[in-house]
N, C-alpha and C positions, 0 to 999 in steps of 0.2 A: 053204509057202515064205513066203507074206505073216505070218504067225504068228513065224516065225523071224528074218525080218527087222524087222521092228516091234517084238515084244517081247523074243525072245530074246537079242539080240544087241544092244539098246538096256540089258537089266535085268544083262544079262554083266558089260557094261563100268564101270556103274553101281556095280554091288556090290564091281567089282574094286579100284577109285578110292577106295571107299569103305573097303574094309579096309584098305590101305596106307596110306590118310590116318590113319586111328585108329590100326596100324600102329605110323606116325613118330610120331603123337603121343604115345602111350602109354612111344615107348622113352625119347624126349625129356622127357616127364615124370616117369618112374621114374630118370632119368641113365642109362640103358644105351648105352653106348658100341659104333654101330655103325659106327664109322670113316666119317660125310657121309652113310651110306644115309638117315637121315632128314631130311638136311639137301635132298640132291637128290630125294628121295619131294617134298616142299612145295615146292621150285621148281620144280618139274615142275607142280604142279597149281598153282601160280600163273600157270605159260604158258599151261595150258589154260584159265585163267580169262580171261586176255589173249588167248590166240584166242576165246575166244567174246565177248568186248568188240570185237572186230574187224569180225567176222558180225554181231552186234548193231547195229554202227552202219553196216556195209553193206546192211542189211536196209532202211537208211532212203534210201537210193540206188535210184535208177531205171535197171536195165539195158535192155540194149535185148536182150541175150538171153543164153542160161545160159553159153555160154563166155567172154561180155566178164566177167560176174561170177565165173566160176572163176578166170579168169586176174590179175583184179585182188585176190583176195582170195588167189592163192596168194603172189602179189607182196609183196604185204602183212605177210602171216603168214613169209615168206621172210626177209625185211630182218628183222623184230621178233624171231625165232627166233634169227636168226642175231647179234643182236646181243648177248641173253639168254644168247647158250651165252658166247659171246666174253668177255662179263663178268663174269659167272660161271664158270663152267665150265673157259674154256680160257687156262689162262695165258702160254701160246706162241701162236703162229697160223702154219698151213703150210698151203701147197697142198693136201697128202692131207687133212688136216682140213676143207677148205671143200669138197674132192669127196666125202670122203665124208659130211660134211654133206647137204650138195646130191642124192644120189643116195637117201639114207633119206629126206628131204625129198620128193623129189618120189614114191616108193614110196609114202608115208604120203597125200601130198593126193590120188593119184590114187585109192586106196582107199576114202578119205574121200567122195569126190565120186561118185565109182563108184555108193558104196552111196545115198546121198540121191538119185543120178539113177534110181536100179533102183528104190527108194520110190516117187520120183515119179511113175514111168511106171506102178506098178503101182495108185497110187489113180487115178487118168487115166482105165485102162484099165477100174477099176470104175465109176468114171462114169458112162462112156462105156456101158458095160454098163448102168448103172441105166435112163440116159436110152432106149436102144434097150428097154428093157423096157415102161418106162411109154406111148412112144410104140405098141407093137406091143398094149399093152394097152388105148390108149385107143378109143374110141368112136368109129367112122367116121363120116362125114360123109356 
């Protein structure tokens, strides 16, 4: 499971980002006309460039514990997303557009969080393991 989650699901996403990036690029620079797919492929990895600009400089903030940090950083990325679609994106604005914003939004951050907390708890847990090893190894007194 630690294997799956660390690399397989980290190198997934990676490669996946990575082919659609070259993708748009490629149609983009051959002229191949895919009516905005390559236009929304590169705003799309501009958000995600601007969400890790986000994390990046909450990294430099001092939480006081992991859901003040989730909640401010969902906050955060909430507003900026939503600003990004609106400008791009959405030439109208309506109610169902901001719920169903708001409902993939919040689907997406708990995912997100989910997975980096399941991470975390499971290097902890190794730790936590190493420590009780070397303690039960060490040399009584």
């Amino acid at each position: 499971m630690k294997n799956f989650l660390t690399v397989r699901v980290p190198s997934t996403c990676i490669c996946f980002t990575l082919l659609l990036l070259a993708n748009a690029a490629l149609n983009l620079l051959s002229g191949i006309d895919t009516e905005g797919y390559d236009f929304t492929v590169l705003v799309l990895f501009l958000i995600i460039l601007l969400c890790q600009g986000v994390d990046i400089a909450l990294d430099h903030v001092e939480f006081r514990t992991w859901k003040q940090y989730c909640i401010t950083e969902s906050l955060i990325l909430y507003v900026v997303n939503l600003a990004v679609f609106r400008i791009i994106f959405w030439h109208s604005f309506s109610a169902r557009q901001l719920i169903i914003f708001t409902l993939i939004f919040l689907v997406i951050v708990t995912a997100v969080f989910s997975y980096f907390r399941k991470l975390q708890r499971m290097q902890v847990d190794e730790i936590n393991a190493l420590i009780a090893k070397m303690q039960s190894d060490a040399p009584r007194q």
